[in-house]
C-alpha positions as CSV (number, residue, x, y, z in Angstrom):
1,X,-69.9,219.0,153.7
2,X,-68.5,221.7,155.7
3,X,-69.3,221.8,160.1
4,X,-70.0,224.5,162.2
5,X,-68.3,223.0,165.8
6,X,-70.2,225.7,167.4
7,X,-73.7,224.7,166.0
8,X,-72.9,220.9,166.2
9,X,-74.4,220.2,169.5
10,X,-78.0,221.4,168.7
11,X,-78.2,220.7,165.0
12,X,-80.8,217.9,164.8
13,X,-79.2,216.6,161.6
14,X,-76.0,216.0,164.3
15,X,-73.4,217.2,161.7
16,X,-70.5,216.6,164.2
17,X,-70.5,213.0,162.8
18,X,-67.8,213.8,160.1
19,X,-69.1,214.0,156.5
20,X,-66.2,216.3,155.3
21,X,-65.7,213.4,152.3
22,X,-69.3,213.6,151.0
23,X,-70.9,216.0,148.6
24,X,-74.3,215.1,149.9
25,X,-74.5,213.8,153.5
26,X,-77.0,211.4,155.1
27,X,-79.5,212.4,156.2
28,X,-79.1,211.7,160.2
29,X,-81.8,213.6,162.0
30,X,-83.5,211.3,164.7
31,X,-87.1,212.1,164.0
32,X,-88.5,208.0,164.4
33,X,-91.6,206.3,163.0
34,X,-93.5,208.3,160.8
35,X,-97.6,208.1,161.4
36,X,-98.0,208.2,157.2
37,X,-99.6,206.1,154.7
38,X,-98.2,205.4,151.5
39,X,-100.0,206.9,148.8
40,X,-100.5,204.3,145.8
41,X,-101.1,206.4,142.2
42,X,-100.1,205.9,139.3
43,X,-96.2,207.6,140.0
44,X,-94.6,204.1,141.1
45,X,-95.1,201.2,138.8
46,X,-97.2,198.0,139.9
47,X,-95.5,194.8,139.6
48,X,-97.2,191.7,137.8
49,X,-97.0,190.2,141.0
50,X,-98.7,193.4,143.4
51,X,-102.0,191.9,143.3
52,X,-101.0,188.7,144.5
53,X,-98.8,189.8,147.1
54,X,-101.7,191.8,148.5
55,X,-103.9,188.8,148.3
56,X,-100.9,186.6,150.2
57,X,-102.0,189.8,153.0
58,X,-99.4,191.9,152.6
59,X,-99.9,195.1,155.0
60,X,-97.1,197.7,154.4
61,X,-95.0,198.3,151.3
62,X,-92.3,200.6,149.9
63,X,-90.8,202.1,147.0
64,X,-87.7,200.2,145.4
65,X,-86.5,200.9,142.0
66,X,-89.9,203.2,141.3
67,X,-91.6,200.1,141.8
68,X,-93.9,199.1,145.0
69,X,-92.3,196.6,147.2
70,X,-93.9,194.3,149.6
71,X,-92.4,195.0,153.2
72,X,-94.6,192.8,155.3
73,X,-97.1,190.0,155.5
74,X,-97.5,188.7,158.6
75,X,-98.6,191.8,161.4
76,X,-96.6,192.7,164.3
77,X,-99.3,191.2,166.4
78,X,-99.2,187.9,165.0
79,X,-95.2,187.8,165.4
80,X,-94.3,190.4,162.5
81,X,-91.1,190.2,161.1
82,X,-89.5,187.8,163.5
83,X,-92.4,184.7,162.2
84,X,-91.1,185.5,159.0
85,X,-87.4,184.7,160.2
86,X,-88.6,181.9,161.7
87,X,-90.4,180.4,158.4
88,X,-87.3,181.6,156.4
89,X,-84.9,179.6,158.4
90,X,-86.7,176.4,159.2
91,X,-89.1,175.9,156.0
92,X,-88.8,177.7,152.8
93,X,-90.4,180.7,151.7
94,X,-91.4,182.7,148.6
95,X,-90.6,186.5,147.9
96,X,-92.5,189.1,145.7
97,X,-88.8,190.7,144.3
98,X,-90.2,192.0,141.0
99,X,-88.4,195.6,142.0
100,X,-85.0,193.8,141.0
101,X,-85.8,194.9,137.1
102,X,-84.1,193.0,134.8
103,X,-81.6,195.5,132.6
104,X,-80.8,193.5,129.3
105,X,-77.6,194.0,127.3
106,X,-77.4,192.2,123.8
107,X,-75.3,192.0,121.1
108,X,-72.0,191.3,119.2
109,X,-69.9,193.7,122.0
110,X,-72.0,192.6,124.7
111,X,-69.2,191.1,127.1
112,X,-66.9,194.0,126.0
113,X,-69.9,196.7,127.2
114,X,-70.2,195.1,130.5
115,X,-66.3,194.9,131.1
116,X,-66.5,198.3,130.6
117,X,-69.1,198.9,133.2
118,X,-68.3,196.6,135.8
119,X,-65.3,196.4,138.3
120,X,-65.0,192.4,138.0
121,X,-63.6,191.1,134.8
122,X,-66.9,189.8,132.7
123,X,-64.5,187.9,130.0
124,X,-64.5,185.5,133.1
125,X,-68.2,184.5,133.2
126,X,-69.2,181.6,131.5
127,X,-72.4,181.6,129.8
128,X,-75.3,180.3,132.2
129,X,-73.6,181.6,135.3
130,X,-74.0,184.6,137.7
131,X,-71.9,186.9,139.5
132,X,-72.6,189.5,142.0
133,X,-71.0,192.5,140.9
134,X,-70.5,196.4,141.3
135,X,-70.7,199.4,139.1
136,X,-69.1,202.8,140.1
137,X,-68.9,206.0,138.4
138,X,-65.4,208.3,137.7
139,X,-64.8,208.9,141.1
140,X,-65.4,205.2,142.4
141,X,-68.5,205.6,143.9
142,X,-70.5,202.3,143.9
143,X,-73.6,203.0,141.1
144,X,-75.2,199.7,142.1
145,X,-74.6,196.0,143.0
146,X,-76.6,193.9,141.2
147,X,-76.3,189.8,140.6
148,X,-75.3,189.5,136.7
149,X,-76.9,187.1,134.5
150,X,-75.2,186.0,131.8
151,X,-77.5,183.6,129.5
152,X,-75.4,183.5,126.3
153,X,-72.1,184.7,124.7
154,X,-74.3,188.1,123.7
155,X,-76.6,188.1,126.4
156,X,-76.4,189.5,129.7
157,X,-78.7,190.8,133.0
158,X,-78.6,193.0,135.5
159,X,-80.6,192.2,137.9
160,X,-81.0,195.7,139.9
161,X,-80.2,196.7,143.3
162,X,-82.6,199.8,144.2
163,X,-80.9,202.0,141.6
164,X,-81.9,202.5,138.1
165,X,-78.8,201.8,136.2
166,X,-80.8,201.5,132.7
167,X,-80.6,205.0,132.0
168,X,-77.0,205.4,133.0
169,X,-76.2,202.2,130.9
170,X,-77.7,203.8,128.3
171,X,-76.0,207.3,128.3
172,X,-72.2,205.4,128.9
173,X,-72.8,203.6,125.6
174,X,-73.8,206.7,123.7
175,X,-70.0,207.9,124.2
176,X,-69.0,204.5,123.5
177,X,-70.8,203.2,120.9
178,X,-70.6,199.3,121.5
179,X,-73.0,197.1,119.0
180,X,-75.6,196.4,121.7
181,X,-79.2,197.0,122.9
182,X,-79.6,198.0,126.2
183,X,-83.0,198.2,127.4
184,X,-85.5,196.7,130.1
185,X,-87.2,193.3,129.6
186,X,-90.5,192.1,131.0
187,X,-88.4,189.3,133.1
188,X,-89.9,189.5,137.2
189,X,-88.2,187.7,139.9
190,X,-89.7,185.6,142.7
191,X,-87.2,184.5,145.6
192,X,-87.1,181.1,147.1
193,X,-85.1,181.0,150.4
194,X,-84.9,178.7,153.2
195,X,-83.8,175.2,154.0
196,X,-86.6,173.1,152.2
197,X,-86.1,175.3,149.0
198,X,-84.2,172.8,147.7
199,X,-86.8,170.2,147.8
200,X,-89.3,172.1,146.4
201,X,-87.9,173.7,143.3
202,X,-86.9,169.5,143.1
203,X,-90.4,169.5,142.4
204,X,-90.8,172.4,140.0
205,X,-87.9,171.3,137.9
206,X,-86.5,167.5,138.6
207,X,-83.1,166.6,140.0
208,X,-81.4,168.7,137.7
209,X,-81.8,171.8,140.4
210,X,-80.5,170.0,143.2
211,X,-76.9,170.2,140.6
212,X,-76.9,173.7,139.9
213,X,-74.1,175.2,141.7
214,X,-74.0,178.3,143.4
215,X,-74.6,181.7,140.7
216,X,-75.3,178.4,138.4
217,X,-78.2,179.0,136.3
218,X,-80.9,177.0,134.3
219,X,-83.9,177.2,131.8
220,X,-86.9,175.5,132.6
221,X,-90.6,175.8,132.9
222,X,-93.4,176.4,135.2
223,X,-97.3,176.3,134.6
224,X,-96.2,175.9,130.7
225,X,-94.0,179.6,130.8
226,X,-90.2,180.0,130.3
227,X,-88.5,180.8,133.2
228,X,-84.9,180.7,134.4
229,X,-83.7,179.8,137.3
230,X,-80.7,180.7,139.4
231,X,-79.1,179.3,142.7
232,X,-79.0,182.9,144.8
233,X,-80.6,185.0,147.4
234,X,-80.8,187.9,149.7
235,X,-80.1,185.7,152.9
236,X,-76.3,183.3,153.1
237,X,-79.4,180.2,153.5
238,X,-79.9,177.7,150.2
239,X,-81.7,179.7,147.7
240,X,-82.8,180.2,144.4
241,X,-84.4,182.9,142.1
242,X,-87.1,182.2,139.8
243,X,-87.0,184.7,136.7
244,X,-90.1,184.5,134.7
245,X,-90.2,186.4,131.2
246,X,-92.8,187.9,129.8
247,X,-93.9,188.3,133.5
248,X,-97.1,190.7,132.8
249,X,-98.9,187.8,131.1
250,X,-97.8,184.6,132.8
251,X,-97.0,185.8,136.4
252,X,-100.4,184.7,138.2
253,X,-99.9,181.1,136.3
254,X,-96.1,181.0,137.7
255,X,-97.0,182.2,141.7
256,X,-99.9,179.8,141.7
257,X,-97.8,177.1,140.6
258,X,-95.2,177.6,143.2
259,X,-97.6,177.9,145.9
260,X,-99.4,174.3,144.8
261,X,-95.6,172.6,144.9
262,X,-95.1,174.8,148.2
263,X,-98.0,173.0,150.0
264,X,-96.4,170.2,151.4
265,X,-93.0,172.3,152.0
266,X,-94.9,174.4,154.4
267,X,-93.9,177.3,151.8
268,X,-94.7,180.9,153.1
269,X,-95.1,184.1,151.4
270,X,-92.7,186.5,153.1
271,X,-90.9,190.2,152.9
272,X,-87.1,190.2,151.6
273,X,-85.9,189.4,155.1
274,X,-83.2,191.6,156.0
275,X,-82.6,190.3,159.8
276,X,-81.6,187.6,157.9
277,X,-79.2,189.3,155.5
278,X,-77.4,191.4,158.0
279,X,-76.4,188.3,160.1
280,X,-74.9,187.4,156.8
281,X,-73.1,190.4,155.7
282,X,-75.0,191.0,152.7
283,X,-75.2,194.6,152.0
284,X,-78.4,196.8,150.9
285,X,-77.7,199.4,148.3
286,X,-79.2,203.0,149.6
287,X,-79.0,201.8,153.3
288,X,-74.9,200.5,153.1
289,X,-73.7,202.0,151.0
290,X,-74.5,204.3,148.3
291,X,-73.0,206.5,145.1
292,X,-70.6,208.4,147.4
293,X,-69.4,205.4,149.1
294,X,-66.5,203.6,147.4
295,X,-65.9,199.7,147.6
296,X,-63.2,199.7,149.9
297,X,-65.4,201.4,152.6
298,X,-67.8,198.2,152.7
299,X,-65.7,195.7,152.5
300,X,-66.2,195.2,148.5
301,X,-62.3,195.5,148.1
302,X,-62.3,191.9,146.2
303,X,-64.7,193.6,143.5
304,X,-61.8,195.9,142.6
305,X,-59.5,193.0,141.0
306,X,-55.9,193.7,140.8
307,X,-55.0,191.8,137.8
308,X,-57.9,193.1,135.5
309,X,-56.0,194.9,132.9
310,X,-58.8,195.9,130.6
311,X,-60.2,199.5,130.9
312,X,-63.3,200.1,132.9
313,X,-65.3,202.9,134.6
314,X,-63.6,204.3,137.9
315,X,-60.7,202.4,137.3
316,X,-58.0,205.0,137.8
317,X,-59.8,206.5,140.9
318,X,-60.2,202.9,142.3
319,X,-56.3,202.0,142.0
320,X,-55.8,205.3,143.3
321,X,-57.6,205.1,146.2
322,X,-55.8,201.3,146.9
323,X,-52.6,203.1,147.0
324,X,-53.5,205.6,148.8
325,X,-54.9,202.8,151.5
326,X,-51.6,200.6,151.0
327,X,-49.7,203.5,151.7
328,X,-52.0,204.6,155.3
329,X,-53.5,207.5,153.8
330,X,-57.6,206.7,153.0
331,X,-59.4,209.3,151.3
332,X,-62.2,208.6,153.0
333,X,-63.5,209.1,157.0
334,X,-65.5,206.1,157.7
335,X,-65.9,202.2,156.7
336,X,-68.4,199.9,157.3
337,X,-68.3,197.7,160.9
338,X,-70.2,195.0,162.2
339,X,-71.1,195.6,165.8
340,X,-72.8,193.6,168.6
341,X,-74.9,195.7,170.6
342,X,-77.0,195.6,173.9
343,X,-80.1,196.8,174.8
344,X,-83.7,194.8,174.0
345,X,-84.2,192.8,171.0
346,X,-84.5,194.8,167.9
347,X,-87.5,193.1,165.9
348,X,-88.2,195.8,163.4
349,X,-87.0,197.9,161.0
350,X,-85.0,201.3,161.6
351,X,-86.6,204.7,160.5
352,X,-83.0,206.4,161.3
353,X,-79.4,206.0,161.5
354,X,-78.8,205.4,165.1
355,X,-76.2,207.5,166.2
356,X,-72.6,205.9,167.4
357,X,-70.1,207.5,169.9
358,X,-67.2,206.7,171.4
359,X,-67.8,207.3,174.9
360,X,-71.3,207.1,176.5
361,X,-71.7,210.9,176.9
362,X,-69.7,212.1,173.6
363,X,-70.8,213.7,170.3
364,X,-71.4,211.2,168.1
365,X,-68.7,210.2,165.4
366,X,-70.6,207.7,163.2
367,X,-74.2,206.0,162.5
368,X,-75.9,202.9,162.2
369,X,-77.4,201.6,159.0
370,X,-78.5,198.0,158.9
371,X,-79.7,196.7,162.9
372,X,-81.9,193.8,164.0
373,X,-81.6,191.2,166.9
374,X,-80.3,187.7,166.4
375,X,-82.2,184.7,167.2
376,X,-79.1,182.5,167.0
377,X,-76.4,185.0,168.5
378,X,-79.5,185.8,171.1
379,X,-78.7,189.0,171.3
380,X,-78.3,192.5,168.3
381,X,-76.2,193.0,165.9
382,X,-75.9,195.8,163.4
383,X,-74.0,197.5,160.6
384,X,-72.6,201.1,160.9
385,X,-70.4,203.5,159.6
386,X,-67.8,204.8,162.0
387,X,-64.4,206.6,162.0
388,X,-61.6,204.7,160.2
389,X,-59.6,204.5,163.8
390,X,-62.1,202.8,165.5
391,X,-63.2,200.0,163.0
392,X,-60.9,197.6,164.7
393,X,-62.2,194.4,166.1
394,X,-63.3,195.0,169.5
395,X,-63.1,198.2,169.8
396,X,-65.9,199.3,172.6
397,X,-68.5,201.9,171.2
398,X,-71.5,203.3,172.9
399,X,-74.8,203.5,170.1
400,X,-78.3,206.0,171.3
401,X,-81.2,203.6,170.5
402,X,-84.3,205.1,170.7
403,X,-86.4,204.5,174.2
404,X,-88.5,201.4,173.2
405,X,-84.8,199.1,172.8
406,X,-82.7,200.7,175.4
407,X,-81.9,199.0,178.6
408,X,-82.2,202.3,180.3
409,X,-84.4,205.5,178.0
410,X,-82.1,207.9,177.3
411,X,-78.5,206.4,177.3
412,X,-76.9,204.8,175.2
413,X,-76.3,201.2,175.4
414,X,-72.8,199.4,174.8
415,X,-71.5,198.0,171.3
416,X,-68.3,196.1,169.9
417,X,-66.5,195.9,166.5
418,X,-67.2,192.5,165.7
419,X,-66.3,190.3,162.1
420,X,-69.0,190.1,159.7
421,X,-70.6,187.8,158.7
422,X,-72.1,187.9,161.7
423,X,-72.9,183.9,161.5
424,X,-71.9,181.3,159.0
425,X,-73.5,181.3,155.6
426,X,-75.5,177.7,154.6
427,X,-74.5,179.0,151.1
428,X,-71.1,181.5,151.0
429,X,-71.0,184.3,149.1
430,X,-67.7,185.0,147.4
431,X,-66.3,187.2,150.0
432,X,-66.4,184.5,152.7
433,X,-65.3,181.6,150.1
434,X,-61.9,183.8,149.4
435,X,-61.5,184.3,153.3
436,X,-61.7,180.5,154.3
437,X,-59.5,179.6,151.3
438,X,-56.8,182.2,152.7
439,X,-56.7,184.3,149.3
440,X,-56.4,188.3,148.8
441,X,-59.8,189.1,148.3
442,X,-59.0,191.5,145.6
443,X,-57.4,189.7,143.2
């Protein structure tokens, strides 16, 4: 994107944050809530699991992968978003996360296919474990992030970020011509997060849950229907996912069920809780990061292994880039921060990236994407995009809130470069499991 200096000031879309290494920039005006409702038709697909979610009184909803997405159960005057966090993190809770659709690959070249598509090396996956992964295109753009499943020798699962890959799958293998089927499965994901989700899937499925390690997975049952189970989540607290096939007949049988064993758990329904996920690190594709972002903007440099010598898509930009990195030189403007901000607490979600500057009355130079407020840290934390120069840790930046969270309307409150995770996972991801052990992350 090319800037005009002269029109930068007045632009709403404030193109003097420098965008110069994207094709298509985000989209930064400051236009705030939005007084719409969400049109349901026939365009966006249903889940098996809508009805019930809107029985469990959810109020507000989405569109995530061309599929509705709950966004809210409990109203803002009633505690919102924040009684959620507070059920997530002291009980357990149960999420409606059909929108992750399940993207099967089978057949006799199926670990060769997805080597081909992933950054990670797949021959390393044993059957009935799970990875969280990236895919990029030619350039090294990141395509999507989704947990892989891999059930058998031939059989793997992408379980989707909010990108549909299965097209894209499909067309790379048309050039390629690996013996597999690609296609979509009627498999629907519920999440089970929280401290006492361990005790209750005990209950669905016997002591043999309380062994699975983390990414481990499992077959099992519930209400009579095949399932599989797998030990992750959206939050850094104990967690599982519940994956029920052939989810269009069997998925009333299946919630029911786990609201019965969620009784005495003090189970709630609850939104994908993303306060929770950002004090974690965990990043949300189309918010974080996106197609024209590459890994090592987002600190996903340990998906881009060194020592993987098989061919796969982006590889020669990826390596390239590294070098150019290694050698001082990005190709790219911004990377991805964690920053501690004041101002009042921040209990709901963003409708814009929140401008960042350097100095309190400056243009600004980069934007926030992912910010909530911290019951634990008592205070807000955030992700953002800012200038490569001034991502180093505590660096002092200066972020416009809008009037309702700002100590004072119409400036800007005060923000430091801070590590992330933000706090201490109960259950590491592989990022942080690499950091404590002292090992190059991309390896």
């Amino acid at each position: 994107m090319t800037t005009d200096p002269a029109h930068a000031s007045s632009h709403p879309n404030a193109p003097s944050v420098d965008q110069s290494d994207r094709h298509v920039p985000i989209n930064l005006r400051q236009s705030g809530p939005t007084p719409v409702g969400l049109l349901i038709s026939t365009r966006i697909r249903k889940s098996p699991y809508w009805h019930l979610s809107v029985e469990a009184g959810c109020w507000r909803a989405e569109v995530y992968n061309r599929v509705y997405h709950p966004r809210g159960y409990i109203r803002p005057e009633d505690g919102g978003a924040m009684a959620e966090y507070d059920a997530l993190v002291n009980h357990v809770t149960m999420w409606n996360v059909a929108v992750e659709r399940q993207i099967r690959v089978q057949g006799p070249d199926a670990e060769a296919f997805v080597n081909f598509v992933i950054t990670r090396d797949a021959t390393k996956i044993p059957s009935m474990r799970a990875r969280y992964v990236i895919l990029c295109n030619q350039q090294g753009g990141i395509l999507n992030d989704p947990v892989l499943l891999r059930l058998s020798e031939q059989e793997f699962w992408f379980s989707l970020s909010d990108s549909d890959l299965n097209l894209w799958l499909q067309g790379v293998n048309v050039a390629k011509g690996f013996d597999v089927e690609i296609a979509e499965v009627d498999v629907c994901p519920v999440q089970i997060q929280g401290p006492k989700s361990e005790a209750l899937m005990v209950d669905l499925f016997g002591q043999q849950v309380a062994d699975l390690p983390s990414y481990g997975l499992l077959e099992g049952t519930v209400a009579g229907h095949c399932v599989v189970v797998s030990q992750t989540g959206f939050t850094g607290e104990k967690g599982y996912e519940i994956y029920l096939r052939d989810a269009s007949l069997h998925a009333e049988d299946m919630w029911n069920a786990v609201l019965e064993a969620g009784k005495s758990h003090q189970l709630k329904v609850i939104a994908p809780a993303h306060h929770r996920r950002i004090a974690a690190g965990i990043l949300s594709w189309g918010q974080d990061m996106d197609v024209e972002t590459l890994p090592f903007q987002v600190n996903l440099s340990y998906q881009v292994p060194r020592k993987k010598e098989a061919d796969y898509v982006g590889k020669q930009a990826l390596e390239s880039v590294r070098t150019q990195i290694e050698e001082g030189s990005p190709p790219f403007t911004h990377t991805l921060v964690g920053l501690r901000l004041g101002g009042r607490p921040i209990e709901e979600y963003a409708p814009d990236f929140w401008l960042v500057r350097e100095n309190a009355d400056s243009e600004p130079v980069g934007y926030i994407t992912s910010p909530w407020y911290s019951p634990e840290l008592e205070g807000n934390i955030a992700m953002a995009h800012v200038p490569v120069a001034m991502a180093k840790l505590g660096t002092t930046l200066f972020v416009a809130l809008p009037d309702e969270y700002a100590d004072t309307p119409g400036e800007p409150v005060e923000a430091t470069v801070v590590e992330m995770p933000f706090r201490r996972s109960i259950n590491p991801n592989t990022r942080e499991r690499l950091k404590d052990a002292g090992l190059d992350a991309a390896v």
